[in-house]
VEXVO-595605 format. One record per residue (C-alpha): residue in one letter; x, y, z. Coordinates in steps of 0.5 Angstrom, whole numbers. Example, Ala and Ser with C-alpha at 12.3 -4.5 7.8 and 13.67 -1.06 7.14 Angstrom:
BEGIN
<code = A, xx = 25, yy = -9, zz = 16> .
<code = S, xx = 27, yy = -2, zz = 14> .
This chain:
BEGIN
<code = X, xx = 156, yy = 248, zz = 220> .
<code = X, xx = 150, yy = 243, zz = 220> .
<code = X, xx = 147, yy = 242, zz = 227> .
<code = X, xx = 148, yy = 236, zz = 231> .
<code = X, xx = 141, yy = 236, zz = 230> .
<code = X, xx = 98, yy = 266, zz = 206> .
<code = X, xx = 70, yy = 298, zz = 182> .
<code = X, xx = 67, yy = 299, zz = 176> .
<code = X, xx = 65, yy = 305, zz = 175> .
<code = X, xx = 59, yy = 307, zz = 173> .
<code = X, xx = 58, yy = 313, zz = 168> .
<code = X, xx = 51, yy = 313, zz = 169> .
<code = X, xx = 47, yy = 316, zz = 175> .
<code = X, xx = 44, yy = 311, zz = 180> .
<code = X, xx = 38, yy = 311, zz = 185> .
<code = X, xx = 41, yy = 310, zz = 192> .
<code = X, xx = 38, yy = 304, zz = 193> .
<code = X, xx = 39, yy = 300, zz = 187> .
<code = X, xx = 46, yy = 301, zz = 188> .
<code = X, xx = 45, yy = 298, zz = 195> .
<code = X, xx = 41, yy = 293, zz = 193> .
<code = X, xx = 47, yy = 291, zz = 187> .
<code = X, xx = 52, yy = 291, zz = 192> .
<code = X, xx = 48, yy = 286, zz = 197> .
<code = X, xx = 46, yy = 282, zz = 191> .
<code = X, xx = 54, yy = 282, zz = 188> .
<code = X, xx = 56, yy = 280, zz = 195> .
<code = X, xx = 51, yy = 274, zz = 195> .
<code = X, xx = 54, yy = 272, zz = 189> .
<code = X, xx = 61, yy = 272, zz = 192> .
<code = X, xx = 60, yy = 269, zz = 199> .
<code = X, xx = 55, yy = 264, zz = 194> .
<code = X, xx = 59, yy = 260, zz = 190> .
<code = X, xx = 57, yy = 259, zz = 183> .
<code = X, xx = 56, yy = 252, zz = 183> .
<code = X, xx = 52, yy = 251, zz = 188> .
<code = X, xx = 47, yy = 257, zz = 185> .
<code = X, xx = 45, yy = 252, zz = 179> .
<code = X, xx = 42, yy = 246, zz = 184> .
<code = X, xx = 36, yy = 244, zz = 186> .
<code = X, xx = 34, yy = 243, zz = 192> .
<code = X, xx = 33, yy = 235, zz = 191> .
<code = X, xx = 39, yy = 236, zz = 189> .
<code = X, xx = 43, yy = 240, zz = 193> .
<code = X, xx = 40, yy = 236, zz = 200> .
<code = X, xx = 43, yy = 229, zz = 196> .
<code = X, xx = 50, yy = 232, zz = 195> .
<code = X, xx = 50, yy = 235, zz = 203> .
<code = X, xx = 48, yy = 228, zz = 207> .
<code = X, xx = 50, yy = 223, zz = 202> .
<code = X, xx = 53, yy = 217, zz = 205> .
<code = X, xx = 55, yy = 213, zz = 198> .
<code = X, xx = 62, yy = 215, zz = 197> .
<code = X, xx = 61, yy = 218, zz = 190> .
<code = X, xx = 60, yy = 225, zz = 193> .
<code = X, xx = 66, yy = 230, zz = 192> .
<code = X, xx = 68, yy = 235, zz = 197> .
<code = X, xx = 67, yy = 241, zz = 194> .
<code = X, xx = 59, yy = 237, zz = 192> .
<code = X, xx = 58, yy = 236, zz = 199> .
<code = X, xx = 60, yy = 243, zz = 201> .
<code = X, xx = 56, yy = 246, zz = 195> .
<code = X, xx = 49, yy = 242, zz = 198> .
<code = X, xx = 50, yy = 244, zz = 204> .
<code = X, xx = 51, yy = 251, zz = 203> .
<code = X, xx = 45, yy = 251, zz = 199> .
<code = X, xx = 41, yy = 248, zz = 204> .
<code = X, xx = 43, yy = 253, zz = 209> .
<code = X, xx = 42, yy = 258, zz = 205> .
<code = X, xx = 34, yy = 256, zz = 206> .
<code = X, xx = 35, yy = 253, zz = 213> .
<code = X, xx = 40, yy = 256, zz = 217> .
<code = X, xx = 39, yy = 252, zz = 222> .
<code = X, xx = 40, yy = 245, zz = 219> .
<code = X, xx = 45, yy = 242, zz = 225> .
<code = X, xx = 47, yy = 237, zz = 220> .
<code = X, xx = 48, yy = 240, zz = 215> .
<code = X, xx = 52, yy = 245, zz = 219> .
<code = X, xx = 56, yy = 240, zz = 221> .
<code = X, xx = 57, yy = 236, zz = 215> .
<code = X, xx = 60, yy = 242, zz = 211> .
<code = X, xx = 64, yy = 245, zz = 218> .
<code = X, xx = 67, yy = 237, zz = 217> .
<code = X, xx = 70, yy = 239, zz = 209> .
<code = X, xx = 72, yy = 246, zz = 211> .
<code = X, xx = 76, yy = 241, zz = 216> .
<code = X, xx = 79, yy = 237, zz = 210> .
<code = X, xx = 81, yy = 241, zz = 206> .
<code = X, xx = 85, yy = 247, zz = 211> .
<code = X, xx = 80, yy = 252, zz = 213> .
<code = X, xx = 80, yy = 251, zz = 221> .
<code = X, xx = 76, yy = 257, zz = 222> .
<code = X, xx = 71, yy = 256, zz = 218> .
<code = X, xx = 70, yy = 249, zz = 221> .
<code = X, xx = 70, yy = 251, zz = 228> .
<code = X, xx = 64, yy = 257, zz = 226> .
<code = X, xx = 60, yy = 252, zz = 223> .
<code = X, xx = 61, yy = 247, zz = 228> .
<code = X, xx = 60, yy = 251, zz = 233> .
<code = X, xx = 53, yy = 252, zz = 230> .
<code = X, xx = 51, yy = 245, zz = 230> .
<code = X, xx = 54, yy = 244, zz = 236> .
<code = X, xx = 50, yy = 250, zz = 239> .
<code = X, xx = 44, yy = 246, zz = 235> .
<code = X, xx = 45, yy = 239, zz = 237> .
<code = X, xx = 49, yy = 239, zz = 243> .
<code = X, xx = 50, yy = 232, zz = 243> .
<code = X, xx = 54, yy = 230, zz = 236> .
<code = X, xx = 59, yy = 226, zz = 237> .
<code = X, xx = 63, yy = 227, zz = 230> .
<code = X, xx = 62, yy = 235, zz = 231> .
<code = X, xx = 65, yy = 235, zz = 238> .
<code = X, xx = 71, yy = 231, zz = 234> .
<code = X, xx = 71, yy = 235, zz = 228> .
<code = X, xx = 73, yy = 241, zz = 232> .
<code = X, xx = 78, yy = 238, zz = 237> .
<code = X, xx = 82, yy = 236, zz = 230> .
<code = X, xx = 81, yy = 243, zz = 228> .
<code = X, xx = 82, yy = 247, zz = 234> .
<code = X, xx = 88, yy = 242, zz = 234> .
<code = X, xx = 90, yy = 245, zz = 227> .
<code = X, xx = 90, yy = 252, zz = 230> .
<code = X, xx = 95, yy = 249, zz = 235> .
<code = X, xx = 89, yy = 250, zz = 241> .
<code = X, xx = 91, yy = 244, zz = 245> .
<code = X, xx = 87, yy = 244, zz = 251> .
<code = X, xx = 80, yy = 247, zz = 247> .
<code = X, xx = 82, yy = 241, zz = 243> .
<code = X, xx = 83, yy = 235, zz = 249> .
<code = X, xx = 76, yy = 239, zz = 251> .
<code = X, xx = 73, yy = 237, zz = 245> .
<code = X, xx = 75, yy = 230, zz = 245> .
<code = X, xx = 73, yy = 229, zz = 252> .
<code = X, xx = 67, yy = 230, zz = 251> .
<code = X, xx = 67, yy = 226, zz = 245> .
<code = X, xx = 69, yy = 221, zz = 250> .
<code = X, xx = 64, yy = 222, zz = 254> .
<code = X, xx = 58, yy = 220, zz = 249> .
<code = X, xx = 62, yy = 215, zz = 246> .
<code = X, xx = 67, yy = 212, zz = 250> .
<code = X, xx = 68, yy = 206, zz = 247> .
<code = X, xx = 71, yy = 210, zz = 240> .
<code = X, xx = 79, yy = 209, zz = 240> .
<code = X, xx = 79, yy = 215, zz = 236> .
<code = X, xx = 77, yy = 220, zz = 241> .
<code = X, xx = 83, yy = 217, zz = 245> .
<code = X, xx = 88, yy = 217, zz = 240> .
<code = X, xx = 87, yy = 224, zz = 238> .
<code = X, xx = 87, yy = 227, zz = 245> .
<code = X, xx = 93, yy = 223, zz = 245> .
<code = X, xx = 96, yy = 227, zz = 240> .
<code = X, xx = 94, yy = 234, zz = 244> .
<code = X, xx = 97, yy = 231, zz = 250> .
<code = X, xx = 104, yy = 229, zz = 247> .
<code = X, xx = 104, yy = 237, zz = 244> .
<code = X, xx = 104, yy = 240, zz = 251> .
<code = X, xx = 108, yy = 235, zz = 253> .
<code = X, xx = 103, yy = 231, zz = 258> .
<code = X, xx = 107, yy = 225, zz = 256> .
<code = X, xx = 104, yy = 220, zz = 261> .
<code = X, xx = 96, yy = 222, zz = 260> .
<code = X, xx = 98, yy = 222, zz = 252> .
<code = X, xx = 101, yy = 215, zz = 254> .
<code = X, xx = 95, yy = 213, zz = 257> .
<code = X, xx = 91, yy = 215, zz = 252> .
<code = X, xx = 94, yy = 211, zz = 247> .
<code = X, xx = 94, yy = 204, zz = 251> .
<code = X, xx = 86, yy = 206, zz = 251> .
<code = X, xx = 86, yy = 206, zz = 244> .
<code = X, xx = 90, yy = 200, zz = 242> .
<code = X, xx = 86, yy = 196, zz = 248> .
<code = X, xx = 79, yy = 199, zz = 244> .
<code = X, xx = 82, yy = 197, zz = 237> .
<code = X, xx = 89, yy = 192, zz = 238> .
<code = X, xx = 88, yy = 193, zz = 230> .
<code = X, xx = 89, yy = 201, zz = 229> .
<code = X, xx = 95, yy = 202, zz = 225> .
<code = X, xx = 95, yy = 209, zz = 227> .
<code = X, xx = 96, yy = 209, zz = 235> .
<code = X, xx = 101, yy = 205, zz = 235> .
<code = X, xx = 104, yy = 210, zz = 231> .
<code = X, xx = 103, yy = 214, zz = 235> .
<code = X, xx = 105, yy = 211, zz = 242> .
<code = X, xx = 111, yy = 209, zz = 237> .
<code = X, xx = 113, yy = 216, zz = 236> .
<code = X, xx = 112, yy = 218, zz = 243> .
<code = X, xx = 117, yy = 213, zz = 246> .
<code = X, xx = 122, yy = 214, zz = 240> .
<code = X, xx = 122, yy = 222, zz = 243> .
<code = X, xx = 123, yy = 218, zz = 250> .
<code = X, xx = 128, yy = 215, zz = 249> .
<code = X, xx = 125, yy = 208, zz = 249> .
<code = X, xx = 127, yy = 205, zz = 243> .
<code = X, xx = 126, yy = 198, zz = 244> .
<code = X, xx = 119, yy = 198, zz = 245> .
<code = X, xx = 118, yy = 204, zz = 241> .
<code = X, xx = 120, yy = 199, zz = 235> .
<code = X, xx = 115, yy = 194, zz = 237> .
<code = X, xx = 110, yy = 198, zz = 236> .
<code = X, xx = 112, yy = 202, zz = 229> .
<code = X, xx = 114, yy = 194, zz = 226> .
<code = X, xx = 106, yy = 193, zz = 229> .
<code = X, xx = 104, yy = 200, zz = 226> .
<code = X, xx = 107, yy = 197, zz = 219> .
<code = X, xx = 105, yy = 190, zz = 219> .
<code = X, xx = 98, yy = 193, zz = 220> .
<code = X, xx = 99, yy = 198, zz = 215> .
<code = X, xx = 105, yy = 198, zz = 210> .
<code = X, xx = 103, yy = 204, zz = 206> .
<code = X, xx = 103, yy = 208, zz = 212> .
<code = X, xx = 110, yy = 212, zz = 210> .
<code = X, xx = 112, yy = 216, zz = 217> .
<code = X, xx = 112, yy = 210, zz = 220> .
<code = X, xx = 117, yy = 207, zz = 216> .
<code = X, xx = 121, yy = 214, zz = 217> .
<code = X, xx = 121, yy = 214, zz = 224> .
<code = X, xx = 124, yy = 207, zz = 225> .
<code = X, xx = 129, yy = 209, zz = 220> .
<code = X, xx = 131, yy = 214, zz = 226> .
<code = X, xx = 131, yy = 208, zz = 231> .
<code = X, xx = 135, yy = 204, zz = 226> .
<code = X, xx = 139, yy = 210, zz = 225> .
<code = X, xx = 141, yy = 212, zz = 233> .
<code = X, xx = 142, yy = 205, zz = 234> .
<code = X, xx = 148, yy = 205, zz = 227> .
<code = X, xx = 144, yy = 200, zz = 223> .
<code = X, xx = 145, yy = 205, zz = 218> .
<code = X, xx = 143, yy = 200, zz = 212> .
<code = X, xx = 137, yy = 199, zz = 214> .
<code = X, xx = 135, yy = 206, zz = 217> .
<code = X, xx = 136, yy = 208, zz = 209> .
<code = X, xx = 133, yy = 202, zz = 206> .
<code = X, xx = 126, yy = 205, zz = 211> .
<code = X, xx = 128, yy = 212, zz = 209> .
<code = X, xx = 128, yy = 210, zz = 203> .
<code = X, xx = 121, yy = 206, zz = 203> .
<code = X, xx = 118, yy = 212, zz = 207> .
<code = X, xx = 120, yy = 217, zz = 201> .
<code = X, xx = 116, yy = 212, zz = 196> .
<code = X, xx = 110, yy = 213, zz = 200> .
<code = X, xx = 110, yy = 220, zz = 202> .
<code = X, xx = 113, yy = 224, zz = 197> .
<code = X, xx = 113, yy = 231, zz = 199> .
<code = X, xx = 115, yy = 228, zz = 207> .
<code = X, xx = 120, yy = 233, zz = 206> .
<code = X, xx = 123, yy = 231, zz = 213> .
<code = X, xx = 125, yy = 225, zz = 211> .
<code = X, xx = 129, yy = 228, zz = 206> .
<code = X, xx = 132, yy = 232, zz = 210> .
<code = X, xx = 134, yy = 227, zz = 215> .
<code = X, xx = 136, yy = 221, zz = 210> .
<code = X, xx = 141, yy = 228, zz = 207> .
<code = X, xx = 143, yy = 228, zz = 214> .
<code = X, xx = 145, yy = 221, zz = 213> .
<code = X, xx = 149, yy = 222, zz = 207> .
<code = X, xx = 152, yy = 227, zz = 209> .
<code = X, xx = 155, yy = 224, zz = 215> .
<code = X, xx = 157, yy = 218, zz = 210> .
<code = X, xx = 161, yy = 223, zz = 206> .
<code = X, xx = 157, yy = 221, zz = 200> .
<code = X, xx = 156, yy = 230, zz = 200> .
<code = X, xx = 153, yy = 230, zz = 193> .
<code = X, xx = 147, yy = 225, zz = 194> .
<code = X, xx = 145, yy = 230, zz = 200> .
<code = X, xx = 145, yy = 235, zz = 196> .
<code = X, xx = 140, yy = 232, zz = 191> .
<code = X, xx = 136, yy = 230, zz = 198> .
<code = X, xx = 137, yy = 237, zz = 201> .
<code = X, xx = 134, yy = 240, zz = 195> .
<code = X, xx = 128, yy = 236, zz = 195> .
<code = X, xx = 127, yy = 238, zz = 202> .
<code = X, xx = 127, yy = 245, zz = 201> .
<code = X, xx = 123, yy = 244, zz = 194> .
<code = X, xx = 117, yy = 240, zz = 198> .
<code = X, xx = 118, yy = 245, zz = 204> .
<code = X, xx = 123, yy = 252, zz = 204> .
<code = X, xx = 120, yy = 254, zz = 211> .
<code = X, xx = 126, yy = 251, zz = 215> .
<code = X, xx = 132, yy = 255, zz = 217> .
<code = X, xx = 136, yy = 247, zz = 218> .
<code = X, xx = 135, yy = 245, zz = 211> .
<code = X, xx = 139, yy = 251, zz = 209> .
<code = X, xx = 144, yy = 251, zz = 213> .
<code = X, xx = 145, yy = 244, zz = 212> .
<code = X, xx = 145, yy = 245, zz = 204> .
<code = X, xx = 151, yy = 252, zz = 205> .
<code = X, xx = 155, yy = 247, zz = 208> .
<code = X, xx = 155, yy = 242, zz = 203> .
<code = X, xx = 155, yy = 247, zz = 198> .
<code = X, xx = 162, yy = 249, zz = 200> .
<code = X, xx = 165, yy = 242, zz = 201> .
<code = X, xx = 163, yy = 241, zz = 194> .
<code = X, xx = 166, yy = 247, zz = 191> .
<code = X, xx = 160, yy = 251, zz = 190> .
<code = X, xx = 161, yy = 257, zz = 195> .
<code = X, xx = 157, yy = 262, zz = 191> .
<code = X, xx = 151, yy = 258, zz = 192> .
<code = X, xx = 153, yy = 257, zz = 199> .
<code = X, xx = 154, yy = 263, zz = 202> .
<code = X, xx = 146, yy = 265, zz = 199> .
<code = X, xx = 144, yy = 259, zz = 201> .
<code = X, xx = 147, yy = 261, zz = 209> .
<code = X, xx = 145, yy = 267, zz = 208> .
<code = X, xx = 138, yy = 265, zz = 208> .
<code = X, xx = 139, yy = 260, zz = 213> .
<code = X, xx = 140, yy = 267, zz = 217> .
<code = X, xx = 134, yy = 271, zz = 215> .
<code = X, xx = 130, yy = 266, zz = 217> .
<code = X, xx = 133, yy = 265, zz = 224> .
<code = X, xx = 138, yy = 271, zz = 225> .
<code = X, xx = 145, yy = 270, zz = 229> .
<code = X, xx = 144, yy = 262, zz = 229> .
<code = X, xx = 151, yy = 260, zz = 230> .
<code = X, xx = 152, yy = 253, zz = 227> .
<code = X, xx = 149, yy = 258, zz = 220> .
<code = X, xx = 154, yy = 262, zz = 223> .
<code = X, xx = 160, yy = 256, zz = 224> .
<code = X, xx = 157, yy = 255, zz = 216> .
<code = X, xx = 159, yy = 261, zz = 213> .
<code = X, xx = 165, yy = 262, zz = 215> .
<code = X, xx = 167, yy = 255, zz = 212> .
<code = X, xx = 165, yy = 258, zz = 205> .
<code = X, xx = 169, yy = 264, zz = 206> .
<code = X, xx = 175, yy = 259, zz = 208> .
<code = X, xx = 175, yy = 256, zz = 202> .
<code = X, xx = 174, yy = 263, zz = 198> .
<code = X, xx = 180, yy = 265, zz = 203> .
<code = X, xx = 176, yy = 271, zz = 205> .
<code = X, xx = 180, yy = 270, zz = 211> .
<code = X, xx = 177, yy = 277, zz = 216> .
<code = X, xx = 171, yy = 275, zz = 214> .
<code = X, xx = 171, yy = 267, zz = 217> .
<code = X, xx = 174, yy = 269, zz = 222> .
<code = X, xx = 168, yy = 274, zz = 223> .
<code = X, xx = 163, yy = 270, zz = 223> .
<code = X, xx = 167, yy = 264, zz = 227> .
<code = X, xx = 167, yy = 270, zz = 233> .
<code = X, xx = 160, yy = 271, zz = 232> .
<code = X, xx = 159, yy = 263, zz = 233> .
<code = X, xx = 163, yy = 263, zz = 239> .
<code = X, xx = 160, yy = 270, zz = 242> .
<code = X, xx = 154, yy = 264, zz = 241> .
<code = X, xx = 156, yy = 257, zz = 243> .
<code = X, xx = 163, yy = 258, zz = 246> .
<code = X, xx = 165, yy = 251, zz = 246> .
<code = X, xx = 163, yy = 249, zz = 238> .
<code = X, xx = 169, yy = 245, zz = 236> .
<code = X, xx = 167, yy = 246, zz = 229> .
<code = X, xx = 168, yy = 254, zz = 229> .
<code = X, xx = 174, yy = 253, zz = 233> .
<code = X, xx = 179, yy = 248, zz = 229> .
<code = X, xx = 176, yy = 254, zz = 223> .
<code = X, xx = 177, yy = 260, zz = 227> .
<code = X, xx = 185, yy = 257, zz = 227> .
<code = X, xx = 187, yy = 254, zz = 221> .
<code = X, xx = 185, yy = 261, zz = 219> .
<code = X, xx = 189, yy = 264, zz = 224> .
<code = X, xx = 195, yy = 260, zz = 221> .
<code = X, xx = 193, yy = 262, zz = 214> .
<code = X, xx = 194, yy = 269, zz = 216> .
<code = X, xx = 201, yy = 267, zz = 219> .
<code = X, xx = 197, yy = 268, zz = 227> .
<code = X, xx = 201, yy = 261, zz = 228> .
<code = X, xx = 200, yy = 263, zz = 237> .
<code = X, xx = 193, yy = 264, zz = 236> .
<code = X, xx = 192, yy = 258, zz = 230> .
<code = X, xx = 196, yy = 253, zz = 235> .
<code = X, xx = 190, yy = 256, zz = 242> .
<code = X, xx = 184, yy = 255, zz = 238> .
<code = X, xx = 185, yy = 248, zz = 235> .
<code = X, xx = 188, yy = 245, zz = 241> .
<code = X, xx = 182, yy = 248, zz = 245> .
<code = X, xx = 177, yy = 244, zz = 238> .
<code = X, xx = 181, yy = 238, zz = 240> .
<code = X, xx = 180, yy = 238, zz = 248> .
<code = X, xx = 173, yy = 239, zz = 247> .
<code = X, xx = 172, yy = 234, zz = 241> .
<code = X, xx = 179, yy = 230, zz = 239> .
<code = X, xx = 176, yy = 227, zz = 233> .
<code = X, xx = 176, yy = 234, zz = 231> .
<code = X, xx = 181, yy = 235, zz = 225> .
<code = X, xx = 178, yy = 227, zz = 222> .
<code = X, xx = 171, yy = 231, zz = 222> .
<code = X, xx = 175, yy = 236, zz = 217> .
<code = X, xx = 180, yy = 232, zz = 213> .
<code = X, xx = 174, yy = 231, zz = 207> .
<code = X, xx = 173, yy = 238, zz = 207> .
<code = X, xx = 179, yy = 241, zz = 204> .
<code = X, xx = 181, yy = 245, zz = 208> .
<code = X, xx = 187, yy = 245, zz = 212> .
């Protein structure tokens, strides 16, 4: 049940070292791309260092290999294409070429944050937090270096120096959208709601097109119980940020909780669509499945939701749901025991368990279970009631 929560063959002989010289000359060309082996050196020295805007990516990244191909040692270009491996997911990439123009300009402040938000990719926190640090102590007066180390902050945890650096932040740029967001965020996951709030309304008024800020003040409004407006602000986050797959996930949740079972179908579908990585948003769609009727679907949807984390026993609690309403009744009550052999006090297995137990014709065993899901949560059989089971 739903959680309250990557040879040719030569027929002819060849010398030795021709063959070996084809080979280098073939790995050349592959370590070299082919749009960069047609440019000119003018061209290729404009395409790395250009600053007008008007230079693609995959240009600056072919300039700049192109320079370094007849200077190596070219810090800037270095740090310009270890910049757009960054941009575009290649955080290894990234951190060889910056390490390179680091080892060759020492005091590149954008190279010491370039790697920080790549180290930070790779989940490196405290190579990250040195990197910004030290970016900090070339350039002090940057919001961003406080900002992004924040963000390393906040992942392990160290709540009050990542608050810290958010209020420098701000302090440094009272207009940057981006650290209240953050701060926001923080004191959302702290509890803090009110000024949480505050700082995500700020973070909205300086950037309205920022969709995750809309998506999580719908969360506050949402645990507040101003449910109108959380699904008016899930609704604008998902306009803005389509593929948000949380979002999606969450405002489902939402739906679910409203009874409003097939608009959170529509939402866990897209969720899983955008993003099939996570074990929560099938479960959560088992268990709408079944409610809806759709109990084949269902069980492949939990079955997968159990290859993905095995022995989950709300996945469990979920799949014994559907084979209740398939009246595979030895088999829920499997999967019921199973949960509870994991979470002895889930309410929601043990009022299935029982009105198992009761089709069974176990009236005793049926009576315990349920009475034991009352005591734990006595609204338990209300939870049920727009299921269709009894």
């Amino acid at each position: 049940m739903v959680s309250a929560q990557q040879t040719m063959k030569h027929n002819h002989k060849i010398d030795s070292r021709t063959c070996l010289c084809a080979i280098a000359a073939a790995l050349t060309l592959l370590m070299f791309p082919a749009a960069a082996q047609s440019l000119s050196p003018a061209q290729a020295r404009q395409w790395c260092f250009a600053n007008d805007g008007k230079v693609s990516e995959d240009q600056r990244m072919d300039g700049c290999t192109v320079v370094l191909k007849a200077n190596p040692a070219n810090a800037a270009a270095l740090a310009n294409r270890g910049e757009v491996y960054r941009r575009k997911g290649n955080s290894e990439r990234a951190i060889a070429d910056l390490n390179g123009a680091l080892d060759l300009d020492p005091d590149d402040v954008i190279s010491w944050y370039n790697r920080g938000i790549a180290y930070d990719d790779l989940g490196d926190r405290d190579h990250a937090i040195a990197d910004y640090t030290r970016a900090i102590q070339l350039e002090p007066d940057d919001a961003r270096y406080y900002n992004n180390r924040g963000n390393s902050r906040i992942a392990k945890h160290d709540y009050a120096h990542a608050m810290a650096d958010y209020d420098r932040a701000i302090k440094l740029d009272p207009k940057f959208a981006l650290a209240y967001f953050n701060r926001g965020t923080a004191l959302r996951e702290h509890r803090d709601a009110d000024r949480a709030l505050a700082d995500l309304d700020l973070s909205i008024e300086l950037d309205p097109n920022y969709g995750p800020a809309y998506g999580n003040r719908a969360r506050i409004f949402r645990d507040k119980g101003d449910r109108a407006r959380a699904l008016a602000d899930f609704g604008k986050s998902i306009q803005l940020s389509p593929n948000n797959d949380r979002d999606f996930y969450a405002r489902a949740n939402m739906y679910f909780d409203d009874h409003d079972y097939p608009r959170a179908l529509e939402d866990y579908d897209r969720a899983i669509k955008i993003n099939a990585s996570y074990a929560g948003v099938f479960n959560a769609r088992c268990m709408t499945r079944a409610i809806l009727g759709q109990l084949q679907d269902a069980l492949a949807d939990c079955e997968q939701s159990l290859r993905m984390r095995p022995g989950d026993p709300y996945t469990l609690d979920s799949r014994a749901f559907t084979h209740l309403k398939l009246g595979n009744l030895d088999a829920a009550i499997a999967d019921y025991d199973a949960a509870l052999s994991a979470k002895p006090e889930l309410d929601s297995a043990l009022y299935g368990r029982g009105l198992a137990k009761r089709r069974k014709g176990d009236a005793e065993g049926a009576e315990r279970d349920i009475a034991a899901a009352k005591a734990i949560n006595a609204g338990i059989p209300d939870t049920f009631a727009p299921y269709g089971v009894r």
